[in-house]
N, C-alpha and C positions, 0 to 999 in steps of 0.2 A: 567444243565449249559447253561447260554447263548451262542447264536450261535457270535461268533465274528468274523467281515471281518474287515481285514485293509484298508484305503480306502489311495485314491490317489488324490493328485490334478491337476494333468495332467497337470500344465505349468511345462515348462522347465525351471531348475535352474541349470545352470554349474558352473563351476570352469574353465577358461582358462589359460595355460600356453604357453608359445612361444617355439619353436625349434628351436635346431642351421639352419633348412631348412625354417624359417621362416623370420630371419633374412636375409639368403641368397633370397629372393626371395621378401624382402620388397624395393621398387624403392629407387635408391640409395639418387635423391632428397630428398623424404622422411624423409631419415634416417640423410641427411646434415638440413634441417630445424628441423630437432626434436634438435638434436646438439645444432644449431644457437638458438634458442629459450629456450633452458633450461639454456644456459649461458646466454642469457640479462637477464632472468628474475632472476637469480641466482646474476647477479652482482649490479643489481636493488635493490634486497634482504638486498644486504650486504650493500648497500650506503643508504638504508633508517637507518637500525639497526647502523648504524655509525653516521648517524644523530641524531638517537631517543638516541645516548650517549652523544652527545654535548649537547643535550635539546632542539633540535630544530624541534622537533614532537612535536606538541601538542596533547596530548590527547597520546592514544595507538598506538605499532608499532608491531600487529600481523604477523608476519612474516612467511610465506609459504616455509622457506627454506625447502629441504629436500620431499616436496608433489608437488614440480614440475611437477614431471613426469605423474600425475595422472592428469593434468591439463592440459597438453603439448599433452599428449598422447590423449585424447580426444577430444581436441579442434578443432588438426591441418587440420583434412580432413573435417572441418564444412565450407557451405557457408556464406558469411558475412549477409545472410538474415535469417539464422538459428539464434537463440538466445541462451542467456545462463542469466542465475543469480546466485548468492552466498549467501556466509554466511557472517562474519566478517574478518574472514583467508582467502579474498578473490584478493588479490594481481595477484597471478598466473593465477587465471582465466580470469581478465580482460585484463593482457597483452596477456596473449597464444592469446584470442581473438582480440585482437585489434591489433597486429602483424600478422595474419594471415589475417586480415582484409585488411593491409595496405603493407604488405611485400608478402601473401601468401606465398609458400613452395620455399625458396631460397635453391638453390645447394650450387652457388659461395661464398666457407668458404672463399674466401679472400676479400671480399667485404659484411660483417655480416650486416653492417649498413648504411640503406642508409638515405637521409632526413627524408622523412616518419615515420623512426624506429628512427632515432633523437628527431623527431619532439613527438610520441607516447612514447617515454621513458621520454622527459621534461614535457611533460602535466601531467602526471600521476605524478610524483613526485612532483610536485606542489600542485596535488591536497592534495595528503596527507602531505603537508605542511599547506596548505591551504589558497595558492594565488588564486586570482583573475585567470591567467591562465587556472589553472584547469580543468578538463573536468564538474566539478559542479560549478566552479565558487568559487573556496575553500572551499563550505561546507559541501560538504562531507567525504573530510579526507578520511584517513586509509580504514574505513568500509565502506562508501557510492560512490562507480567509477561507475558512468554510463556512456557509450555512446553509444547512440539509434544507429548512422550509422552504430558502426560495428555489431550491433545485443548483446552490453552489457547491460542489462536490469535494472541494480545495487546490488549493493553487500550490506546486508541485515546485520544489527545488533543484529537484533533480533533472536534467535536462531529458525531454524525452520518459521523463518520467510517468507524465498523468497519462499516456493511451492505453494502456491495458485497462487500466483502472477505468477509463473514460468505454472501451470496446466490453468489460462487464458488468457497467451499470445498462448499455444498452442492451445487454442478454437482459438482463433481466426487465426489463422494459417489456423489449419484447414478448416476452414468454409468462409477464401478466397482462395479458391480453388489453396491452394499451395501444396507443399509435405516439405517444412521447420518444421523445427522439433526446441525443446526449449531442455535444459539441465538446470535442477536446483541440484548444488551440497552445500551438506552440508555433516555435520559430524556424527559424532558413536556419542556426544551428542543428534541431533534433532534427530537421528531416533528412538526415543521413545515419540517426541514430537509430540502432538496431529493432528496440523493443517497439518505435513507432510504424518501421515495416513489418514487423511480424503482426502487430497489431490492426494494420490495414489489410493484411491477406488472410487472418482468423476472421474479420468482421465482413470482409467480402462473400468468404469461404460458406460465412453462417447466415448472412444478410443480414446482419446487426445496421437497427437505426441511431448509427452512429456519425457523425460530423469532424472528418479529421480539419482544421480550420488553421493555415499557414499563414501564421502574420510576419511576412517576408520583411525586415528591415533593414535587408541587404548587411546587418554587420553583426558578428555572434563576437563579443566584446569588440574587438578591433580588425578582427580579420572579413576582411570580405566575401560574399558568398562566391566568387567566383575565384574564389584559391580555394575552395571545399568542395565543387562538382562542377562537372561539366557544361549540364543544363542547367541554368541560374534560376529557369522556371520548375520553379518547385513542385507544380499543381502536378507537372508529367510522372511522377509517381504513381498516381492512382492509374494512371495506363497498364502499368506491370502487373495492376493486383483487379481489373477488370472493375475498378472503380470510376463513376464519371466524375467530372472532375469539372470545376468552374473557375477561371482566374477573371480579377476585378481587381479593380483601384482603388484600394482601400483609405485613400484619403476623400473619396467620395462614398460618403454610409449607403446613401438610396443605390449605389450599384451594389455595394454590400446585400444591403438585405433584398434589393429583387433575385440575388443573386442564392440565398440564404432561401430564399421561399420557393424558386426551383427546388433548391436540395430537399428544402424540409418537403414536401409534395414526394419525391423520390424516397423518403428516407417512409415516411408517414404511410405509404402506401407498401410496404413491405419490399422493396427492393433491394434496401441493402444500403453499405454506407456513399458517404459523398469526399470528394475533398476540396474545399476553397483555400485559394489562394490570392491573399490579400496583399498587396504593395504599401507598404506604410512607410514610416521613417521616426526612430528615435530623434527628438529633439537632444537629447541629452544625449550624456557617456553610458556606458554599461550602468555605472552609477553613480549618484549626487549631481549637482545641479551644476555643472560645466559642460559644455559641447564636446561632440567626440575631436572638435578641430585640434581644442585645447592640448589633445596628445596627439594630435600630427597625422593619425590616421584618416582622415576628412578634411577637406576643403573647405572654406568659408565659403567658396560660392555655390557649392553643393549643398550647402544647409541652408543659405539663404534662397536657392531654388525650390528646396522643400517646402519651405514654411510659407513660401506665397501659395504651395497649395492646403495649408491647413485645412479640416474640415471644418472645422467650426467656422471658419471665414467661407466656406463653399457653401456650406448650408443658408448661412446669413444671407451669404447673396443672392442664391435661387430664390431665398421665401422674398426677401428685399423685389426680384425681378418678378416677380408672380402677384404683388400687392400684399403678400400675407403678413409682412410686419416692416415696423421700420428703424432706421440706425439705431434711435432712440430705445426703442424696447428691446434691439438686442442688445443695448449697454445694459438698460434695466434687466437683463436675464442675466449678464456676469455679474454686476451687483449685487442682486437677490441670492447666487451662489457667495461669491466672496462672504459676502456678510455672514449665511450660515459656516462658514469655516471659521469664521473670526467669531463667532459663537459656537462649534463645537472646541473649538482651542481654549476660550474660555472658562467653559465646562472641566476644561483637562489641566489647564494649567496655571499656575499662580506669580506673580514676581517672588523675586530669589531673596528672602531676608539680606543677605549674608550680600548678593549686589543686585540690586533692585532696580539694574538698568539691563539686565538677565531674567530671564522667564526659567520657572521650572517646572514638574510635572507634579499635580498634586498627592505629595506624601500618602495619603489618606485611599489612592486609590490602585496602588501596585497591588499586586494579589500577595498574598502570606506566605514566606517561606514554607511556611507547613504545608503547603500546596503543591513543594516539589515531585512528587511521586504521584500522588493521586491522581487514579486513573492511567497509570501503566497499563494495568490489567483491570477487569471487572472486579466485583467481591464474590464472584461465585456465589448471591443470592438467589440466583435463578437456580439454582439445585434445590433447595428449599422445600422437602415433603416426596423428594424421591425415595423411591425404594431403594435403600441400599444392600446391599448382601456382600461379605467377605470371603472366597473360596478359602483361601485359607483358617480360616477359625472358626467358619459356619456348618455346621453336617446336614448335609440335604443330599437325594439321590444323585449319584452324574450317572454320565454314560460315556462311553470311548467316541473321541473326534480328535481328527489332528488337526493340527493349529490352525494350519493355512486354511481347512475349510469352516472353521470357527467366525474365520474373519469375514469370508464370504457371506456367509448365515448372518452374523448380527448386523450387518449393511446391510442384507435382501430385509431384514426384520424392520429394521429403520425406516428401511424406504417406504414400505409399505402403510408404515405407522405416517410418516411424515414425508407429505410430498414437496416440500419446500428442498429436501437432501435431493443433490447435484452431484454424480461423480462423474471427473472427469482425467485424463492425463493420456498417455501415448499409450496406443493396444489394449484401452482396459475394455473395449467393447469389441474387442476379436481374441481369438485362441485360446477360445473356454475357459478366460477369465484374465488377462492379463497373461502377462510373461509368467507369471508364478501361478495362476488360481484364484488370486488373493478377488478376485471380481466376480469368479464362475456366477453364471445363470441370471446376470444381473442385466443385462443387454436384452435379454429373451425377456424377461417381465417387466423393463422400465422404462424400453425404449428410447426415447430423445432423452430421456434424463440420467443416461448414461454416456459421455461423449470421448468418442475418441479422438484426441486434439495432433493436431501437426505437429512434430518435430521442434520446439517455437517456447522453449520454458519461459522468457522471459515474457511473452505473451499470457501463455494459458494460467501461471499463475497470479496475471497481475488481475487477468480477465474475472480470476476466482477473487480476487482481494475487492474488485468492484460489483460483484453480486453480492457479496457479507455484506460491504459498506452500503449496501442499497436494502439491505433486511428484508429483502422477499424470499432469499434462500440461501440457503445452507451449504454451503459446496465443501464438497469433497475429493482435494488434488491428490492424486499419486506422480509421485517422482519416482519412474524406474530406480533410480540407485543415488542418495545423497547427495553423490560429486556434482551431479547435473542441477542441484541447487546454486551451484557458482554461477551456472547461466545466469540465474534467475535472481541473482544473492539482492539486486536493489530493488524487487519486486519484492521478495523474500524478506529483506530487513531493512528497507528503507519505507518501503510503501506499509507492506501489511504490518510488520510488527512494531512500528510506531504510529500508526494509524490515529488510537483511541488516544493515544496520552498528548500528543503532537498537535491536535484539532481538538484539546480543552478536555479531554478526561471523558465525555458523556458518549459516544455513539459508539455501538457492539463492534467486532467483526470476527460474527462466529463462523469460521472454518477450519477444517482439518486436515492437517497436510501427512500424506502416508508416506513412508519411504521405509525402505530395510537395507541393513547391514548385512553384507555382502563377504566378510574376511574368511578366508580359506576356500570361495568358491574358483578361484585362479580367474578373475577378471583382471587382476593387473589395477595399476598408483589411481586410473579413472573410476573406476568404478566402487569402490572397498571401504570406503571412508565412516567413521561413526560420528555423525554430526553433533551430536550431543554435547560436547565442550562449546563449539561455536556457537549454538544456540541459547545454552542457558548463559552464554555472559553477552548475548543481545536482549536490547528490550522486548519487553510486549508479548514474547510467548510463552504457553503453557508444553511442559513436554512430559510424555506418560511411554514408558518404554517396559511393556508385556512380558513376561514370561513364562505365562501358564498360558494356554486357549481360553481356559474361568476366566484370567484375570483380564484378557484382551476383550470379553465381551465386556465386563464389566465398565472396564477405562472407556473403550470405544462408547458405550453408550452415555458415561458421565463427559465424552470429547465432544459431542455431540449434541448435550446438551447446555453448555458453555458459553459464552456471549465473547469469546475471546479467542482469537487463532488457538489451536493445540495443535503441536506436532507430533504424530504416531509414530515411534519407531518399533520398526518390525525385525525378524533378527532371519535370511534363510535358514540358520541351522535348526530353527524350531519350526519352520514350515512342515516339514515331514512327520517332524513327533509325533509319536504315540502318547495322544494325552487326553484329559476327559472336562467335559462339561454338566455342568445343573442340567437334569432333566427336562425336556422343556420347557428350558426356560433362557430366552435370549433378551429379556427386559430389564435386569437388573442393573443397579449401577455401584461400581466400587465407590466407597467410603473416598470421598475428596482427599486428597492429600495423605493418606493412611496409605504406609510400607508394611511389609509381609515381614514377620520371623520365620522361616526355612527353618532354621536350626537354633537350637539355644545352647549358649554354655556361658561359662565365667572367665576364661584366661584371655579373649581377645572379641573385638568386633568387627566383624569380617560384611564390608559394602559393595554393592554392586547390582549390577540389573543385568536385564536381556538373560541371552542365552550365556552369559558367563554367572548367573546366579547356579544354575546346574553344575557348572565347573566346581565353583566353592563347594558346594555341599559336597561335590564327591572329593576332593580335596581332603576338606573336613574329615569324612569316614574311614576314607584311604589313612590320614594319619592320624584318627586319635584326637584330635585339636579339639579341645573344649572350649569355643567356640558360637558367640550368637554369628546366625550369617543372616545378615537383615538385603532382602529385596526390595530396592526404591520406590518400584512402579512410576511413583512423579519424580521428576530431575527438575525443574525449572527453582529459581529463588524461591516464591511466592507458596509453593504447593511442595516443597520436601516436607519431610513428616518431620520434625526437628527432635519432636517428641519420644519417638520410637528412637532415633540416634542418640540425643542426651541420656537419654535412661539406660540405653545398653554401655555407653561410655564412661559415666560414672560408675558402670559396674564391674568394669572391664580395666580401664586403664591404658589401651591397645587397638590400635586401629590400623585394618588392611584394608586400604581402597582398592578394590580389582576391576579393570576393562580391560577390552581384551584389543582396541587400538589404539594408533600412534601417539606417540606422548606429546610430538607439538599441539595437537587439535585437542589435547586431553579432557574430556570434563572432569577425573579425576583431581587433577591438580587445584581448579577451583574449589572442589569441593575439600580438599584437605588443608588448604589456606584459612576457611569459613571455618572447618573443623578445629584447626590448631589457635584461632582467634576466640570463637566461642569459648571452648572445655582447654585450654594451656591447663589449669589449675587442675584439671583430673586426668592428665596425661602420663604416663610414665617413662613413655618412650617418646621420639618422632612419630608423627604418621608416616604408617609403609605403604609403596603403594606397589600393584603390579598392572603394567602398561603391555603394548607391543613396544617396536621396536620407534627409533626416531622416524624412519625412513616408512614411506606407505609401500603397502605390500608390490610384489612383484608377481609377475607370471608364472615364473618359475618355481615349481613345489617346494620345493627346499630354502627357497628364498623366502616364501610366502608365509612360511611356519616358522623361519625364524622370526620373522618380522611379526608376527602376534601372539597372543597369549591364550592357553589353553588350559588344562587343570593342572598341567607339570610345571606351568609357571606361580599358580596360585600354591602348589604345592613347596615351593621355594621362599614365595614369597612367607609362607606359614613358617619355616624352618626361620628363616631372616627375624619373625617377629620373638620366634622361639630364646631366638640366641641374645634378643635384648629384654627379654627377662630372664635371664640367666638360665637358659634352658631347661627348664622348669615346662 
């Protein structure tokens, strides 16, 4: 028989419960702001789900009644420079926060509401109306409340979405030498979702003071957590990832936050993160203001077991048992809430001319169509008095560098300059530079601020989206190869590149995400992919795709100084080039938005980037083709050079869009849609374009070269345009 030992994993996993001697011994303050706070948010609750029955929510009205206390109970002992983020049921958490923010811990139950908590109860209702007011400026609603001052980071629609975001805000916490701590809470849904365990084994890994905070309400719309795992105690997660872990009864708050101040002590003191698990219960359905019995998934006597344990009625009673107040003045504390709701609704809304036994929102204070866009992306004012320099049309000394180590240099330059830049991704701090170089000697002079991150994309890039959004520093991800952005795609285009426009237009998030195109090096359909269609018809990003070493210093250093995600694409086949640089000089910045002429001619306009801009020109030479061949350098909407395209196209009459991948993921196609909408009227032909093939590359040599485009296809594509000017 084998020898068997049981083995252990030596963090601590408790269960806390409160005593009646814990109560007696909790500051009386305390126990009056726990009170005050569960009733505004409690009467907030019921004046949205009164609204969301008139029809005057638009969209969803997830309603946190009843999980108060988990949020309250948490919150209340956080400094306003401590952060927090959510889920979609995230109501309670941004007021707990944003009332402790602006009210911190009130005694005086006769005075619940002062301006401040006036003023933080009509913003927030606005926004999930979604006025202009708002703390986003009405577009966030319901699911989207940020606000940076009280340390609310924004409440997250995406399930499982806020932990990365929530594990690199507390990178950076940490690593300005604070002792503030982050709290990302979600539900018994995300805690089987992927990016919330990656995000507990990165922030264990690094001892980030982070707070993963599980408000268990047993049902992720209708399904119960025990048809979703095994163990229904959620907290036993952080066992796996060497995190301690605390479960409590989250309809009692004082076991909450005794429970909370454990952690934060653990988090505060450099250990590392925590994870509580809080027992609560929606009163409602997933959403609107009917019980979940309504749809058959819950009992009536399960809900009515719940609700005899409400917090609000728990807390009432301790302070009622202790002498600290009585029935009377905790009616006068839902009163003093109601009221202010029945005053911040009046602020917001008016009787309906039209039926005036109907409320509606006042006209006067929707935000302005004109507002649609603004703040997708920054205005690029922060460039303003840079040096700029153009390799192409500027004459200054170079010297010979090839590409790959061009890339290296103006990162080592950067860092150097600015110690707020962060790189990080998988191997860029082993094998003298990454898989490609593209890091070399960056690990030897930067130390910690070069990180090699776990296997975990959806993790390490969200982690990078929550260091920008927190504006202590600059990071800079590399993604071995494109494809491996699909990990990451809701981190990637849910999180970061709707960030600034999403939460009201005003907060940066400058980062730069590197990756390179891979076609013809035989990786095969995973690896090969040119992201560049996908990204420029996503919001929110900049993208600048190199194909000189000049111009890579240049873009890199205008990427980097940006207030707004940019994606670097890099191309292997110009990694090796023989190509040359500005003499010492790695500080300059390319011209914003300004594409290169390669070549000049009159019978067509030949577009493209990367290392298929080489192709075109030899294309060009090889046949004669009189020919402008314009280099993009920027691809995204906001930053094409329109101006260098209009001009050569009213010169021309003839447009060859060349990439050299798959036509489904094409950014070509976009761009000759924008082309043939814009200039129809100085067209002579169709736009021609030259792509790869439909199919992504294969393994196989021969497959692989069919499947993309090279200069023999731009060379075809030249003949094609040939033959629809009459061969001329």
């Amino acid at each position: 028989m084998p020898d068997l030992r049981s083995l252990e994993t030596g963090t601590p996993w408790v269960e806390l419960k409160t005593t009646p001697e814990d109560w007696e011994n909790a500051a009386p303050a305390l126990l009056a702001g726990m009170l005050a706070q569960l009733h505004l948010i409690r009467a907030f609750e019921e004046s949205v789900l009164e609204l969301a029955g008139e029809g005057l929510v638009h969209g969803p009205a997830h309603s946190s009644i009843g999980q108060e206390g988990g949020a309250v109970g948490s919150i209340i002992g956080l400094r306003s420079t401590d952060a927090i983020n959510g889920s979609h049921r995230g109501h309670h958490q941004f007021l707990a926060k944003a009332l402790t923010h602006v009210g911190g811990i009130r005694s005086d139950l006769s005075m619940v509401v002062t301006p401040e908590i006036q003023g933080v109860l009509q913003r927030t209702l606005a926004e999930i109306l979604g006025l202009a007011q708002g703390y986003c400026r009405g577009r966030g609603g319901s699911m989207h409340l940020q606000w940076f001052a009280a340390g609310a980071l924004g409440t997250n629609a995406i399930v499982g979405g806020g932990a990365p975001m929530a594990t690199g805000n507390a990178w950076a916490q940490k690593h300005s030498d604070t002792t503030d701590l982050t709290i990302n809470y979600f539900g018994d849904g995300a805690s089987q979702i992927g990016s919330v365990l990656e995000s507990m084994n990165l922030a264990a890994t690094w001892k980030l003071p982070v707070a993963f905070f599980i408000e268990n309400n047993l049902y992720g719309v209708s399904t119960h957590v025990s048809e979703v795992t095994a163990d229904t105690r959620l907290s036993v997660r952080g066992q796996g990832f060497g995190i301690p872990s605390w479960r409590v009864d989250g309809m009692d708050p004082l076991a909450v936050h005794l429970a909370m101040t454990q952690a934060a002590e653990h988090m505060r003191s450099g250990e590392g993160p925590a994870v509580v698990e809080a027992e609560v219960y929606r009163f409602f359905h997933q959403n609107g203001p009917y019980p979940g019995s309504a749809f058959g998934y819950r009992t009536k006597e399960e809900e009515t077991s719940w609700r005899a344990r409400d917090s609000l009625l728990r807390v009432a009673a301790e302070m009622q048992r202790l002498g600290l107040v009585t029935a009377d003045e905790v009616a006068g504390v839902r009163a003093q809430a109601q009221e202010a709701m029945r005053a911040a609704m009046g602020e917001l809304l008016e009787s309906d001319p039209e039926n005036e036994s109907k409320r509606r929102i006042r006209p006067a204070l929707w935000p302005e169509p004109e507002f649609v866009d603004v703040g997708l992306r920054g205005d690029a004012s922060e460039l303003a008095g840079a040096r700029t320099f153009d390799p192409a049309t500027d004459a200054v000394p170079m010297t010979p560098s090839k590409f790959v180590d061009a890339v290296a240099a103006v990162m080592g330059r950067r860092m150097e300059e600015d110690d707020r830049i962060i790189v990080l991704g998988e191997d860029v701090h082993r094998l003298a530079g990454g898989t490609n170089g593209a890091t070399k000697g960056l690990a030897a002079r930067f130390g910690d601020r070069v990180l090699g991150t776990p296997i975990s994309e959806n993790a390490f890039a969200g982690l990078a989206g929550g260091m920008a959004l927190d504006g202590r520093f600059r990071p800079v991800v590399e993604f071995m190869y494109p494809d491996f952005m699909w990990v990451a795609a809701d981190q990637v285009f849910n999180q970061i590149g709707k960030a600034r426009h999403m939460f009201g237009g005003v907060n940066p998030v400058p980062l730069v995400l590197r990756t390179k195109v891979a076609l013809g090096s035989g990786y095969g359909s995973q690896h090969l992919m040119d992201p560049a269609g996908i990204f420029a018809t996503s919001p929110g990003w900049r993208i600048v795709a190199p194909s000189t070493a000049a111009d890579y210093i240049g873009l890199m250093n205008t990427a980097l100084a940006l207030d707004d995600p940019v994606l670097v694409i890099e191309h292997v086949d110009l990694y090796g080039r023989a190509d040359e640089i500005p003499e010492g000089d790695l500080d300059y910045q390319l011209p914003f938005g300004k594409a290169a002429l390669r070549r000049e001619g009159s019978d067509a306009t030949i577009i493209s980037y990367l290392s298929m801009v080489h192709h075109c020109v030899e294309a060009v030479d090889q046949t004669g083709f009189d020919a402008d061949v314009i280099d993009l350098r920027w691809l995204d909407r906001a930053s094409l050079d329109w101006q260098t395209i209009e001009a050569s196209i009213k010169k021309t009459g003839a447009v060859l869009i060349v990439e050299q991948g798959a036509q489904g993921t094409s950014y070509g196609g976009w761009l000759a849609d924008e082309i043939q909408r814009r200039y129809f009227d100085w067209l002579d032909q169709p736009v021609q374009r030259v792509t790869g093939s439909e199919a992504s590359p294969s393994i196989s040599k021969v497959l692989e070269r069919a499947a993309i485009a090279r200069t023999e296809e731009v060379v075809a594509g030249i003949e094609l345009l040939r033959a629809g000017m009459g061969g001329a």
